[in-house]
C-alpha positions in Angstrom: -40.2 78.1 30.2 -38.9 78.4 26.4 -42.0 79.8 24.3 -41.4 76.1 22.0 -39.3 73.4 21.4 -38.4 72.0 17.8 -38.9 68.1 18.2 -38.6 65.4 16.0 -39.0 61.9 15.7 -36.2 59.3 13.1 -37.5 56.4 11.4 -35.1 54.0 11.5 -34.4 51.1 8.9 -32.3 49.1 12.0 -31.1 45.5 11.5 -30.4 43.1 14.9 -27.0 42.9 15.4 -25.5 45.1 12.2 -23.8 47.8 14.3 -22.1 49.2 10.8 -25.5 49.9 9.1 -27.9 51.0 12.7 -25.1 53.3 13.9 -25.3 54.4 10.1 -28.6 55.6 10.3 -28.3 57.3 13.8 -25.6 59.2 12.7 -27.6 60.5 10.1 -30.4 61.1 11.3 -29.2 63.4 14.2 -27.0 65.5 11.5 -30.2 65.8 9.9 -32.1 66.7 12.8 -28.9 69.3 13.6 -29.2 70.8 10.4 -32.9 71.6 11.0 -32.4 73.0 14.1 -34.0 70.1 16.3 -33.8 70.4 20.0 -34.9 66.8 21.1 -34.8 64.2 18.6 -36.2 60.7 19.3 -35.5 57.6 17.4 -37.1 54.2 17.8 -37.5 51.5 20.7 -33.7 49.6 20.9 -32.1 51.2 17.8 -28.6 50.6 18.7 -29.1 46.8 18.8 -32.2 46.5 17.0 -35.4 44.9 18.4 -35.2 41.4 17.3 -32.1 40.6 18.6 -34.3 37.2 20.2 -32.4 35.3 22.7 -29.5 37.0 21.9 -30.4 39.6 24.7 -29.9 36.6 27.2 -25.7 37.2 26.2 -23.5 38.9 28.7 -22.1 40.4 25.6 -24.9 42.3 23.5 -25.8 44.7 26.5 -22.1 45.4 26.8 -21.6 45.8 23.1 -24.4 48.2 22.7 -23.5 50.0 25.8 -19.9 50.7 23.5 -22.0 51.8 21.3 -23.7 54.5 22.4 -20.7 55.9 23.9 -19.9 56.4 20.4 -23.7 58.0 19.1 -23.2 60.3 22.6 -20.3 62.2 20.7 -22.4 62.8 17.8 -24.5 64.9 19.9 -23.5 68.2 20.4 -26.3 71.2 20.9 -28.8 68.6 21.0 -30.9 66.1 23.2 -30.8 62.8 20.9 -33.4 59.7 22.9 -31.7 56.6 22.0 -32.9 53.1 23.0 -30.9 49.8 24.1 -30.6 46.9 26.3 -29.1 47.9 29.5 -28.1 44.6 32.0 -28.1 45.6 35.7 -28.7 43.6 39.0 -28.2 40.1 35.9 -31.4 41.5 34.6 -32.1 42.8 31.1 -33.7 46.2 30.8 -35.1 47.7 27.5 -34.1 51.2 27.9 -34.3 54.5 26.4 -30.7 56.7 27.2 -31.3 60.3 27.0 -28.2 62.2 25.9 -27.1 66.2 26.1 -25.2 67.8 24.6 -22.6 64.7 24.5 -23.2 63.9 28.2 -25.8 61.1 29.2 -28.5 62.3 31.5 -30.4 59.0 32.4 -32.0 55.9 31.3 -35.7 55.5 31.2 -36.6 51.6 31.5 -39.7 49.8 29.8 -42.3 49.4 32.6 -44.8 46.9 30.9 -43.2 44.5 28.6 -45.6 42.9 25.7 -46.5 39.4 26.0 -49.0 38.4 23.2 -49.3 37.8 19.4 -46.2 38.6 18.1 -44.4 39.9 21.2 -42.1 37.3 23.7 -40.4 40.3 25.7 -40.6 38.9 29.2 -38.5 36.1 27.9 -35.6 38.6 27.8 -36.6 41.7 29.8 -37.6 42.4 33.4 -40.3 45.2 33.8 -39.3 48.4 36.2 -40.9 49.4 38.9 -42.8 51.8 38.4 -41.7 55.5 40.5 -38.3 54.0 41.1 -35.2 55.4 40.2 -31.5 53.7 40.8 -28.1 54.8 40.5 -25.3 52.4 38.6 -21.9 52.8 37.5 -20.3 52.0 34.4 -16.6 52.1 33.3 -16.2 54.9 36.7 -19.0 56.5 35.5 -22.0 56.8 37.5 -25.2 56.7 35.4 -29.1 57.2 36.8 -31.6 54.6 35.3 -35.5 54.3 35.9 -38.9 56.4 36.1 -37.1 59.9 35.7 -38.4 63.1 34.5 -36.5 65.1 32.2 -35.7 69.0 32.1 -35.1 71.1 28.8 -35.4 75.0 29.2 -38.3 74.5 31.3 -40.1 71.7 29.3 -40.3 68.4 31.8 -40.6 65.4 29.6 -40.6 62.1 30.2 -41.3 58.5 28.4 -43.8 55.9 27.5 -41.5 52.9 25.7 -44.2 51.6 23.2 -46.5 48.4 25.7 -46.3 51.6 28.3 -48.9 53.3 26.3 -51.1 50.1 25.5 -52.0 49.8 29.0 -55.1 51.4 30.6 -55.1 55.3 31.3 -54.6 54.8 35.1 -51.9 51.7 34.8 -49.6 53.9 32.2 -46.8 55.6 32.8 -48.5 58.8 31.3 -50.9 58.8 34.2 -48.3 59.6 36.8 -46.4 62.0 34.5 -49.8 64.4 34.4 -49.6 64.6 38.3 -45.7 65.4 37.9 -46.5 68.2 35.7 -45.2 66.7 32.5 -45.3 68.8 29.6 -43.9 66.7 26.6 -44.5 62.6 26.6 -42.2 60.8 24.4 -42.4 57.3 22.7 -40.0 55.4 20.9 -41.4 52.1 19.5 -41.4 48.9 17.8 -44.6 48.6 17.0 -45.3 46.0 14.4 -47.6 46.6 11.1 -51.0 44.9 11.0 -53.1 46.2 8.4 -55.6 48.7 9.7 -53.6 49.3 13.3 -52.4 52.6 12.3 -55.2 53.7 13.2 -55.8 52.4 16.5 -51.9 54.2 17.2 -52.9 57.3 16.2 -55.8 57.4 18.2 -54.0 56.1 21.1 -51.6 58.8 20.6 -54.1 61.8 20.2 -56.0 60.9 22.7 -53.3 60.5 25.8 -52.5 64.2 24.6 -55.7 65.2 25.1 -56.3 63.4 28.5 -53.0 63.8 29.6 -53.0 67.6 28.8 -49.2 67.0 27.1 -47.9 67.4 23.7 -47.1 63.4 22.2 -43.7 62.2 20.6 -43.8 59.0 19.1 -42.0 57.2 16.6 -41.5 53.2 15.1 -39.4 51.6 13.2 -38.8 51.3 9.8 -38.9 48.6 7.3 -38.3 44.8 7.5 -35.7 44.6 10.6 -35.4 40.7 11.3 -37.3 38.8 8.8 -41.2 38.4 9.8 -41.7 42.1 11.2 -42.7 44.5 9.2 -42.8 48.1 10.8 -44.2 51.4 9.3 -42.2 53.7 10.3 -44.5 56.0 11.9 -44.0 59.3 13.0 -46.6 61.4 15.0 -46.6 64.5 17.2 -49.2 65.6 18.9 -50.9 68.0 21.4 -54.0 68.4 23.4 -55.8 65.8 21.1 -54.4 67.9 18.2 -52.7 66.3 15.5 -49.3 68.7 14.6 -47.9 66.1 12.3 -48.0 62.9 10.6 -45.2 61.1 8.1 -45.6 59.2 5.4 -45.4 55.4 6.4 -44.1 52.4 4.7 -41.2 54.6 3.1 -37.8 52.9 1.5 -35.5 55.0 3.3 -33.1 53.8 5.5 -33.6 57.1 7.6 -36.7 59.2 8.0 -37.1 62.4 10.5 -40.0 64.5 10.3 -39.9 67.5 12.9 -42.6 70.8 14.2 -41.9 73.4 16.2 -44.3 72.9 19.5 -45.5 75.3 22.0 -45.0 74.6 25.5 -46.1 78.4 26.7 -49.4 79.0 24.9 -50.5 74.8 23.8 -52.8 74.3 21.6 -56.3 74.8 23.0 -57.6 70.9 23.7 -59.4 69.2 21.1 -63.3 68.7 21.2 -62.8 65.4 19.5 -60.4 64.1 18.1 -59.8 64.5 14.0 -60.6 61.4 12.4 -57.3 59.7 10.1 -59.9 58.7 7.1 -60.8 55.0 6.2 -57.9 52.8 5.6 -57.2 51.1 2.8 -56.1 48.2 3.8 -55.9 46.9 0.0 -53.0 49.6 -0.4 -51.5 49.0 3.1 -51.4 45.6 1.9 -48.7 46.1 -0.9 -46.7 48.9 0.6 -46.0 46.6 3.2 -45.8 43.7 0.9 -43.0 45.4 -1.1 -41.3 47.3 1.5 -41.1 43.8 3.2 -39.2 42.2 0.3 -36.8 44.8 -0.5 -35.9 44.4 3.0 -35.5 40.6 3.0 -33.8 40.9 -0.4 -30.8 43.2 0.4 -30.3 41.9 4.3 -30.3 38.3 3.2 -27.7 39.6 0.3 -29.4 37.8 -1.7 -29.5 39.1 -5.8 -33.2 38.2 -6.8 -36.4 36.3 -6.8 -36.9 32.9 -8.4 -40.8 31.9 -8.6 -42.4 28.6 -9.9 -45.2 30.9 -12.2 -47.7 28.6 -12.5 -50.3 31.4 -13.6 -52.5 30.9 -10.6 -53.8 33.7 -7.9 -51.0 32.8 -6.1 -47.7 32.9 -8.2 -49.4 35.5 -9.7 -49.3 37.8 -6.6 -46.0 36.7 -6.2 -44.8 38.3 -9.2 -46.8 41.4 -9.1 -45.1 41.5 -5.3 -41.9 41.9 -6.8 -42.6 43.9 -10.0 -44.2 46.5 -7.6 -41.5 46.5 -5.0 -39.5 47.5 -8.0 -41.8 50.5 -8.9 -42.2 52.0 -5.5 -38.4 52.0 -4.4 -37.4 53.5 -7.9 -40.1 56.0 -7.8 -39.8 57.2 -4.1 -35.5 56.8 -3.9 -34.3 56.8 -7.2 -32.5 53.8 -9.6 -28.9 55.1 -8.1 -30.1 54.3 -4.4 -32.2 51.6 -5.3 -28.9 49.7 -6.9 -26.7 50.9 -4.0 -28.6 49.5 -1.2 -29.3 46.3 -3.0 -25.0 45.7 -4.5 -26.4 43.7 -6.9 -25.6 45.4 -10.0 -22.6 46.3 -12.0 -21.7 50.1 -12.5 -22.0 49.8 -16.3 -25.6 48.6 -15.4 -26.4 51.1 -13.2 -25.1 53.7 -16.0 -27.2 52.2 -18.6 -30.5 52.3 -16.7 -30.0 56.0 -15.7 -30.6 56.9 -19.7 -34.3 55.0 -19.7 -37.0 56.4 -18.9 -38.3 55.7 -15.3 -41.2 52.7 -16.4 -38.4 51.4 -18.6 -35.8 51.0 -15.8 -38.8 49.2 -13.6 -39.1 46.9 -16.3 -35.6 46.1 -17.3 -34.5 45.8 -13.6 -37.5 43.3 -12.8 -36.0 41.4 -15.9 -32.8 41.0 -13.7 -34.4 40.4 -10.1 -37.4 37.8 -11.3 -36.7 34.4 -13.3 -40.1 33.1 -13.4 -40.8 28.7 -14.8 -44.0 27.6 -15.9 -43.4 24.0 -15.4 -46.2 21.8 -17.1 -47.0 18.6 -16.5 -50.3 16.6 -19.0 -52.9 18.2 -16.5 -51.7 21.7 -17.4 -54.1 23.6 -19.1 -53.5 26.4 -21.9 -55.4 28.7 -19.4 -52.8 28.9 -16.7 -49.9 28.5 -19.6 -51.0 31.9 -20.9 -51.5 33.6 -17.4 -48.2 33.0 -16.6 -46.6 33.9 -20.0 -48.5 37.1 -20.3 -48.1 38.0 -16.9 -44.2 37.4 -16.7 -43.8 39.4 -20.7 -46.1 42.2 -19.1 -43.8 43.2 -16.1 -41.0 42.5 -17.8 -40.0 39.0 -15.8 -37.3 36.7 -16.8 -39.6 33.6 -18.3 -39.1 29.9 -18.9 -41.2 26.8 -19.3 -40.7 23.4 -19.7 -42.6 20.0 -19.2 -42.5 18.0 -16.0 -43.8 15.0 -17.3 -40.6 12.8 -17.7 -39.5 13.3 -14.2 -43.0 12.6 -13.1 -43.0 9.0 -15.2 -39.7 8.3 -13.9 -40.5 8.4 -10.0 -43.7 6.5 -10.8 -42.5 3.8 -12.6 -39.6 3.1 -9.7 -42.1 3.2 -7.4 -44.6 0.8 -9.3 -42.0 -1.5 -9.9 -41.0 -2.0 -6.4 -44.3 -2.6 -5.1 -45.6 -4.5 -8.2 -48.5 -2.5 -9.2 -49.8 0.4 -10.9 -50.3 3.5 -9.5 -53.9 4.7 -10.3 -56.3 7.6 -9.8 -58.9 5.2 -7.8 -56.5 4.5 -5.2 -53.7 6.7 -5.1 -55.1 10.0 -5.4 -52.5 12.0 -3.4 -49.9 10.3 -3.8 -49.8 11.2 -7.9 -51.1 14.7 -7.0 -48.0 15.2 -4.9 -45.2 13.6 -6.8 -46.2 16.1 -9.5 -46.1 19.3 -6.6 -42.4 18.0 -5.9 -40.9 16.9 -9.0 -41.2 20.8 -9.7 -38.9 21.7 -6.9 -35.8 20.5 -7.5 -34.8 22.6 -10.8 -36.6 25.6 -9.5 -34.0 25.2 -6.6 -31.4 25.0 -9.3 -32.0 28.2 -10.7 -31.9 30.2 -7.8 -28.3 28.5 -6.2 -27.5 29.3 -9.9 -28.2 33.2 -9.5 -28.1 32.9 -5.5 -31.6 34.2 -5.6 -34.6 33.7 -2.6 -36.6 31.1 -4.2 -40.4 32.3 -3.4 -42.9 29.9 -2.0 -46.5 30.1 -2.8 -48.5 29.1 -0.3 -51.1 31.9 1.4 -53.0 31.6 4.8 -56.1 29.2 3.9 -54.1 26.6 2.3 -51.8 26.7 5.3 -54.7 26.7 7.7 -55.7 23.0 6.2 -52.7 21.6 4.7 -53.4 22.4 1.0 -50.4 22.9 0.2 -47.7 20.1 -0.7 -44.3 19.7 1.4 -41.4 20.0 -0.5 -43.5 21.1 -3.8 -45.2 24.2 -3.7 -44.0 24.9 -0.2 -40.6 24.8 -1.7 -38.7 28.3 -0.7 -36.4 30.5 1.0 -39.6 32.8 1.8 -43.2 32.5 2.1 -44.7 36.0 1.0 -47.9 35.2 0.7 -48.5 33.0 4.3 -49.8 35.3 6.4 -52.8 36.5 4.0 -56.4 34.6 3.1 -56.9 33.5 -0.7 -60.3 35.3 -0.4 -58.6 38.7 0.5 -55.6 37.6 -2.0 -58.2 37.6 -5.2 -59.5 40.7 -4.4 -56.0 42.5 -4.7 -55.3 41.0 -8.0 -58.3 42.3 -9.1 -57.8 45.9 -7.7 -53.9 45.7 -9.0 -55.1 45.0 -12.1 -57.6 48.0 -12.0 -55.8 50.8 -9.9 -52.3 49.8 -10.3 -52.4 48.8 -14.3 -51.1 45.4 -14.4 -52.9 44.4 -17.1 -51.3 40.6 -17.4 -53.7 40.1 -14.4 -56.7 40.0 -17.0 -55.7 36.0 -17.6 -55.6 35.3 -13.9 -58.2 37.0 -12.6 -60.7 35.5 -15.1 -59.6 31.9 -14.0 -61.3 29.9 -10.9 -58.1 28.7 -8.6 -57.2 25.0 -9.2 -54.1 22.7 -8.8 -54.4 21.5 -12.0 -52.7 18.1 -10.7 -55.8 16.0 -11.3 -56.6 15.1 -14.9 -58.3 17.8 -16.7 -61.4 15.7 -16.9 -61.7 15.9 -13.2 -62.5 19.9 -13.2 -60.5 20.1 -10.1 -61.2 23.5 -8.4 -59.8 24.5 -4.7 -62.7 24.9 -3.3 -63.9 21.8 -4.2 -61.4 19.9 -2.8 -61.8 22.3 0.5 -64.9 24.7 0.8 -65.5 28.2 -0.3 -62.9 30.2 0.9 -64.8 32.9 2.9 -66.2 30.4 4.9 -62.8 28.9 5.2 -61.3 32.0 6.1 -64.4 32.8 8.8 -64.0 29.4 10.8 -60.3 29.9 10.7 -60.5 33.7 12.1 -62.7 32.9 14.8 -61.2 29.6 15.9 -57.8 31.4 16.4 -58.3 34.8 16.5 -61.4 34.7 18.8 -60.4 31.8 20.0 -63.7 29.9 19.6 -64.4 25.9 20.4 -66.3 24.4 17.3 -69.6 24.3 18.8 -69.5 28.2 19.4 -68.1 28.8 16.1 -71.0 26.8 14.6 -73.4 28.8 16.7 -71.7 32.3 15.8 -72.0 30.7 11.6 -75.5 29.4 11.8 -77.8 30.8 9.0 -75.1 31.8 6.3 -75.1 27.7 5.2 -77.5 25.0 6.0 -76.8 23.4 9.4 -75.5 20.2 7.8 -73.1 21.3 5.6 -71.8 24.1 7.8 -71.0 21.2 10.6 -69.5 19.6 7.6 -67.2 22.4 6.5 -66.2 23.1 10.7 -65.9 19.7 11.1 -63.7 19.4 8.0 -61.6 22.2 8.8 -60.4 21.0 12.4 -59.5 17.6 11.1 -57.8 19.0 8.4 -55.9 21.7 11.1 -54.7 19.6 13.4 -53.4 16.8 11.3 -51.2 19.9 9.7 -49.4 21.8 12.4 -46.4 19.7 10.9 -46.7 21.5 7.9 -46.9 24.9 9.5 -43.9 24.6 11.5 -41.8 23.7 8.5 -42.9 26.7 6.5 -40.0 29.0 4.9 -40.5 32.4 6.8 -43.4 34.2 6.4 -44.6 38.3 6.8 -46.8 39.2 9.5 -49.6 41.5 7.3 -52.9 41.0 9.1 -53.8 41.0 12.5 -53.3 37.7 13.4 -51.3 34.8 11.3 -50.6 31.2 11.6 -46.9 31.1 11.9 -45.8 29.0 15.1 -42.5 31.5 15.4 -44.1 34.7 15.2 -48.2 34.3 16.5 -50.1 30.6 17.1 -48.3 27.9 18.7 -50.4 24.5 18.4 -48.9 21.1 19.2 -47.9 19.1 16.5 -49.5 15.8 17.5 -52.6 16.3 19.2 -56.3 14.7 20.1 -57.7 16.4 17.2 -60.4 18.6 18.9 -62.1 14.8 18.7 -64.5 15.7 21.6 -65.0 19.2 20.2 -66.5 18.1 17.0 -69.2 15.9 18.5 -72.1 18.2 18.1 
């Protein structure tokens, strides 16, 4: 056996179906990995293709395309072993496989043996699991190719691989568990492993400790960046051995190509860990905007779209909008430079580019967030200097592209078509919702206008609580191209504006974060607050998270609650928040696209399916 082996894992930024752009990155990260003297490079779960290529990995077509495909990355590969994954169709199944190349000759495919089937994760819709010990022979263009549970040879190192839900399983289901027995010296995982906020940790236990009980050194890697729209992934790259950590990347990163690589020791391993060394406390406030931000480039640039458009209306909301993109800005000109930056979005003009080269770094942030964020304030007579100033502080602060205007003509123009048609007034007494709304909606049409007019992603506003219960208005402030903010709680939301404020330096936060949330669509004399209209968010937030993440009935929620309100009014709020739920899946469904950030979300097309029209948990809420 070779003394060690120099291994490395590729972060890869991959987008379904952009063959130009994901062949891109292989290509450079195995020159990379050539020029530091790698010996087995591994890149990420279906990299050719890209993971969320959906139902298009039904096609007859895709497999065959990326099969092409790799033909082509196998000539790139000379004096290395390069782990590459893609759908493979055989027997008129689908297989999601990992293709192990030499030296420019394919050795084998490794198939996925346990396909992930909850949350986020449809894969049995378009893959079939393999078996798991077995190991077939096919041919392909007269070439005849070995595909299934194989172990791998390289100068005496046996390797072999766990394809990302392999390694979720339990220690004596996984493939790992039949690799120690095999005599495996090297496991290696190429994933797509979604980011959830706080998960990194459970994958770096997971991966220290199979090392450790598996008595192997550990590959793995994810993928990088926003690939299809909702997924977010963190790129993360870990190696290690015998329940010690070798190395660890920076995650979250705006490349489109990361490879971080050690040199490991197969002949003398690292003695085995007495426990394994904790990662630290995450902090899921700043794992929060990395993703955030990292999520948005993304969408930007591979919706080629040339900016954000945002209703401003100086609330917790917009407000964390704005930040969103002001700090995108920040990070990817810090971490890749302005020349990169403007290259990978082909938004601006060489003489632009040219110019903001001579500023100063903070300058360029601000004077590129001036092009990539037109903000409105759009007041109606129940605006309130308050949120006026937020927004117009907030927007000069970070350098925003600002407008305002009234609302209120439009607003008297719908309502006096309507009252003349049904011949009466519309008043506060008896039409409460209907004059809160028309004033949500009015504001959506020009907002619209200005971002067809600089064919920007108009951002809707709307976070998880209000989508939980409906608080939001259809076609008003759900208005967008992209919700940002719907996959996070207001309670958690507020908190970050406060901390960006403080750690980060925004100071135009100061006039949000001094200002109780409202709609400010009731008359001022009403002191309309959100929580009046609803209930205090963390209680919101609590009945939401353990109706659908525990998965609770209402009765055991209200038993799990008791004691933090009085029973009456904690019925209330349950009680409140069901009825509220169910007569809103409508709404849900007909969100703009949202990020997956937390553990659990509500989106319909990414987490928690609920029927539209349903019996209302009517039975449920008898108690």
């Amino acid at each position: 056996m070779k003394t060690s082996l120099k291994i490395a894992g590729a972060a890869l930024n991959q987008t379904p179906l952009d063959w130009k752009n994901n062949l891109t990155n292989i290509k450079n990260a195995i020159t990379e990995a050539q020029a530091q003297g790698v010996e087995i490079l591994c890149l990420p779960e279906l990299a050719i293709t890209g993971y969320g290529c959906e139902d298009m990995f039904l096609s007859s077509w895709l497999p065959e395309a990326a099969f092409e495909k790799l033909l082509e990355v196998k000539e790139w590969c000379t004096n290395i072993i390069v782990c590459v994954g893609l759908p493979l169709r055989l027997y008129n199944h689908i297989y999601n496989t990992t293709c192990v190349i030499k030296n420019q000759k394919i050795i084998g495919f490794t198939a996925k043996q346990f396909l992930a089937n909850d949350g986020v994760h449809y894969e049995p819709r378009w893959f079939t699991s393999w078996p798991a010990n077995e190991i077939h022979t096919f041919e392909e263009n007269g070439n005849r190719y070995e595909v299934g549970d194989i172990i791998y040879e390289e100068q005496g190192v046996r390797f072999a691989f766990e394809i990302c839900e392999d390694a979720w399983r339990s220690d004596n289901d996984r493939p790992a568990a039949r690799h120690l027995t095999k005599g495996v010296h090297l496991i290696i995982n190429p994933s797509a492993s979604h980011f959830a906020m706080s998960k990194t940790d459970v994958r770096y236990k997971l991966v220290l400790n199979a090392s450790k009980k598996f008595h192997c050194a550990y590959l793995y890697v994810n993928l990088l960046g926003n690939e299809a729209g909702r997924m977010i992934y963190d790129g993360e790259i870990l190696i290690a051995q015998n329940g010690n950590l070798i190395t660890r990347n920076v995650l979250l990163s705006f490349k489109s190509v990361d490879v971080e690589a050690a040199e490991v020791n197969f002949a003398q391993p690292l003695s085995p860990a007495e426990t394994i060394p904790e990662l630290g406390p995450i902090d899921e406030i700043k794992e929060f905007i990395a993703a955030l931000t990292l999520a948005l480039f993304d969408y930007m640039r591979k919706s080629r779209s040339k900016g954000f458009v945002l209703s401003l209306s100086g609330g917790a909301d917009s407000c964390a909008c704005a930040i969103a993109v002001a700090e995108m800005i920040r990070r990817a000109v810090c971490e890749i430079g302005v020349d990169e930056f403007a290259k990978k979005l082909n938004v601006f003009s060489p003489e632009e580019i040219t110019r903001y080269k001579t500023l100063a770094e903070a300058d360029q942030v601000k004077v590129v967030t001036g092009r990539l964020l037109i903000t409105a304030y759009q007041a109606s007579r129940n605006s309130s200097d308050d949120t006026f100033n937020s927004a117009k502080g907030l927007a000069e602060s970070i350098g925003a592209t600002f407008y305002h205007w009234f609302i209120d003509d439009e607003v008297a123009g719908y309502t006096e078509k309507v009252e003349k048609s049904i011949g009466r007034k519309l008043t506060w007494e008896t039409d409460d919702i209907t004059l809160q709304n028309i004033q949500a909606r009015v504001r959506a049409p020009v907002i619209w206008m200005l971002a067809n007019l600089n064919n920007s992603l108009l951002m809707a506003t709307s976070n998880r609580s209000e989508a939980s219960v409906g608080y939001a208005t259809m076609d008003g402030d759900t208005a967008g191209s992209i919700s940002p903010l719907a996959g996070i709680d207001k309670d958690f939301l507020r908190q970050w504006l406060v901390w960006a404020e403080r750690e980060l330096g925004y100071a135009g936060l100061r006039f949000v974060n001094n200002l109780q949330p409202t709609a400010e669509l009731r008359p001022a004399e009403q002191t309309q607050t959100d929580e009046k209209d609803l209930m205090p968010y963390k209680i919101l937030n609590q009945i939401e998270r353990l109706g659908f993440y525990e998965r609770l009935s209402p009765k055991q929620i209200f038993e799990k609650m008791r004691g933090i309100e009085p029973d009456e009014l904690l019925k209330m709020h349950i009680k409140r928040f069901f009825t509220l739920w169910s007569r809103n899946q409508w709404k849900r469904e007909r969100y703009a696209p949202s990020f997956h950030l937390d553990d659990y979300n509500l989106d319909p097309r990414s987490w928690l399916r609920f029927p539209i029209l349903s019996g209302g948990y009517q039975e449920e809420l008898d108690f």
